[in-house]
C-alpha positions as CSV (number, residue, x, y, z in Angstrom):
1,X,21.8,22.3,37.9
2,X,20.0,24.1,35.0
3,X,21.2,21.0,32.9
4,X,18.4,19.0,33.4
5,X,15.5,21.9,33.3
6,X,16.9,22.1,29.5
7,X,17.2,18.4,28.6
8,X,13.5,18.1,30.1
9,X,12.3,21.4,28.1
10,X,13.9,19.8,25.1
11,X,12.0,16.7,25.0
12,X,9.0,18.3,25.9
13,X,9.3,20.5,22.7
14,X,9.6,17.3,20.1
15,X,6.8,15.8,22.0
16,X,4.5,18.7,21.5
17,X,6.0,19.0,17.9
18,X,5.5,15.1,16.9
19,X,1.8,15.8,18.5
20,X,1.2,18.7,16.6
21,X,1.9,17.2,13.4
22,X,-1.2,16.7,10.8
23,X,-0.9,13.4,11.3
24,X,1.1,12.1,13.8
25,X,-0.1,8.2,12.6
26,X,0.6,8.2,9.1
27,X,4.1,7.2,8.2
28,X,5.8,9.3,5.5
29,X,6.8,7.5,1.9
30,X,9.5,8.8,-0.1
31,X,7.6,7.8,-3.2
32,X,4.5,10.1,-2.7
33,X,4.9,13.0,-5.3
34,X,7.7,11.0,-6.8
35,X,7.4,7.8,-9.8
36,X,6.2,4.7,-8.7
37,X,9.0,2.6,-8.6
38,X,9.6,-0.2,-11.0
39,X,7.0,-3.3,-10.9
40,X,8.2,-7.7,-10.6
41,X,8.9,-8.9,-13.6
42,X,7.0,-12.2,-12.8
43,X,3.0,-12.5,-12.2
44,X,1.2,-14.8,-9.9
45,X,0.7,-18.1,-11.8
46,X,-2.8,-18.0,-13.6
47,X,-2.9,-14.1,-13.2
48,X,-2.1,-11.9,-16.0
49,X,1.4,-9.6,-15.4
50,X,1.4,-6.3,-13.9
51,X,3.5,-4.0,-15.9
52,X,5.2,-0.8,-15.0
53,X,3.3,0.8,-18.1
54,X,-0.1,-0.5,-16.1
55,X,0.5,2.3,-13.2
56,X,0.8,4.6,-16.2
57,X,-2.3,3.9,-18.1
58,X,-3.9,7.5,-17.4
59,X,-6.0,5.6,-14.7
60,X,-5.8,6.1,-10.9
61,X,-4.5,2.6,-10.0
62,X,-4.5,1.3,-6.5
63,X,-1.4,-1.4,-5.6
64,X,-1.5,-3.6,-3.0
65,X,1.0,-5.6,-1.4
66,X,-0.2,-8.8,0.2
67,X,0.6,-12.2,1.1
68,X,-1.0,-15.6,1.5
69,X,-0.2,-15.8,5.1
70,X,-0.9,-12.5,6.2
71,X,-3.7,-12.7,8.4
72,X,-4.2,-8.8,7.7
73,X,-4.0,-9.2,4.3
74,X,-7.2,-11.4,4.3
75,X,-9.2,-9.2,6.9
76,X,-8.7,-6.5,4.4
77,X,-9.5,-9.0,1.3
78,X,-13.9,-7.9,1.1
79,X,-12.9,-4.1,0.3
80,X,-10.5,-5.1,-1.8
81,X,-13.6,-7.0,-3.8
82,X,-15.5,-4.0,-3.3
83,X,-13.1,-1.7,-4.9
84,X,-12.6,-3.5,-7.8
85,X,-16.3,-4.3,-8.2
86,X,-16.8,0.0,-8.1
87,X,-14.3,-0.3,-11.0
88,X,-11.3,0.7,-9.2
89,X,-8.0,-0.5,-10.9
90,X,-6.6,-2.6,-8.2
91,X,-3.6,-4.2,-8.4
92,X,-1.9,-6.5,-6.4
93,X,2.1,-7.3,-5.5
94,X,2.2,-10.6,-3.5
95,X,5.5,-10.9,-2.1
96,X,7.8,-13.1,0.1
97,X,5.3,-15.8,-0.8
98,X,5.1,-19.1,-2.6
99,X,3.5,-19.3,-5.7
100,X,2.0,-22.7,-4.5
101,X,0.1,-20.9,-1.9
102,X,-0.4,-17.5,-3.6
103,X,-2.4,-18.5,-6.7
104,X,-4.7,-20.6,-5.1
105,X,-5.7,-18.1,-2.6
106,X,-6.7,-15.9,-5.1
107,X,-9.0,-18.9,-6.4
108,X,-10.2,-19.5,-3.1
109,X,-10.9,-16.2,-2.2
110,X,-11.9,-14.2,-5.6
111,X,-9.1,-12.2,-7.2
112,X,-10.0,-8.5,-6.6
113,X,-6.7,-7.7,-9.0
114,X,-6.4,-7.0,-12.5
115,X,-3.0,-7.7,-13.0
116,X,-0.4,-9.1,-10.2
117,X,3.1,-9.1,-9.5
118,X,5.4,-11.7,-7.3
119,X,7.9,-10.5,-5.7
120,X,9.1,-13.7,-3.9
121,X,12.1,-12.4,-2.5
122,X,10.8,-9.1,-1.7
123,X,13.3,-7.1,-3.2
124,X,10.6,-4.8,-5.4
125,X,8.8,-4.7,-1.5
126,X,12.0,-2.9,-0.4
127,X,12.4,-0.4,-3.7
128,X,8.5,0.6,-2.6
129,X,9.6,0.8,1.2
130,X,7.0,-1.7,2.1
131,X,8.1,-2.8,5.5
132,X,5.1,-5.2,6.2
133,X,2.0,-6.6,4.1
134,X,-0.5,-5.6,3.8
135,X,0.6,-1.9,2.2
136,X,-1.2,0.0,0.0
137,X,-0.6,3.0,-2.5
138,X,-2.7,5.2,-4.8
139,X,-0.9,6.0,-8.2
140,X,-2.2,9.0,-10.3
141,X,-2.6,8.2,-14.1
142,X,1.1,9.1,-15.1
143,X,2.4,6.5,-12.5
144,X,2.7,9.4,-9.4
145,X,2.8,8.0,-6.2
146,X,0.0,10.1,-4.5
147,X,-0.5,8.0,-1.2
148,X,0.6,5.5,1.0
149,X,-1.6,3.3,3.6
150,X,0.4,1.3,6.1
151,X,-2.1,-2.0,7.4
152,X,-4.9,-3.2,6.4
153,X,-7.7,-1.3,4.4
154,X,-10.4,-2.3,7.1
155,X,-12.5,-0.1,9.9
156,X,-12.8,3.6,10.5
157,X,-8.8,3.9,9.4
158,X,-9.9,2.6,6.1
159,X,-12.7,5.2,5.9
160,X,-11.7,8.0,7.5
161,X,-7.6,8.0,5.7
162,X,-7.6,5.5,2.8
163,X,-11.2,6.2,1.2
164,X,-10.8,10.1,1.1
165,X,-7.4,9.8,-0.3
166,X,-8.6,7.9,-3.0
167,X,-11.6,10.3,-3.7
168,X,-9.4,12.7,-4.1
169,X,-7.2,11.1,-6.6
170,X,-10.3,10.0,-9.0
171,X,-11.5,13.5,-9.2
């Protein structure tokens, strides 16, 4: 009889607490506060190769995972441009892609990305914990993983989580 009271008083307490939270939205990253984790060794074709030293350049550097047929991945494509063109370092990790399809979508579309990684299988995708493209992450200048973005970099999410993040990582 006082059994279920409890299990409902129970439930009602992680609801509240999940709630409560500072963001209840944002999924947490192992990485952030921790070192990036290590880069593909292979660059889209006609791009020139991400390295790992690249995240550790003493430059915030922003790396995107994306993918030709990712539908989200080209919605957030424009502020990708933008960033770059405000002389962000943006760099980009196509994975689970072809290269047939990859490198001419960055012709197609402009190539916001100083260097690239593929990551065909999507094995470097797992060591990140990307779960999904597009994902995005701000690395400090000694390759620190100071923030991760889960979807695209579009709308108010974009400006009210992603671009503040990043201010705060240029100062």
């Amino acid at each position: 009889m006082i059994l279920p009271p409890v299990i409902f008083a129970a439930f009602a307490g992680l609801a509240l607490a999940g709630m409560l939270r500072d963001n209840p939205d944002e999924m947490p990253s192992t990485f952030v506060g921790n070192q990036a984790p290590p880069v593909p060794t292979e660059a889209v074709q006609g791009t020139v190769q991400l390295t790992n030293d690249d995240l550790r350049s003493g430059d915030v550097t922003i790396v995107n995972f994306w993918a030709s047929w990712c539908p989200p991945c080209r919605a957030e494509h424009p502020n990708l441009l933008d960033l770059a063109a405000q002389g962000y370092r943006v760099a980009g990790i196509n994975f689970r892609d072809q290269q047939d399809q990859a490198a001419p979508y960055l012709v197609e579309y402009e190539d916001p990305f100083f260097a690239t990684g593929f990551d065909l299988r999507g094995r470097v995708a797992i060591d990140w914990g990307v779960t999904a493209p597009p994902e995005t992450f701000i690395v400090d200048g000694d390759g620190t993983v100071l923030y991760r973005f889960v979807g695209p970099l579009v709308g108010s999410d974009y400006e009210q989580r992603f671009l503040p993040e990043l201010m705060k990582a240029a100062e």
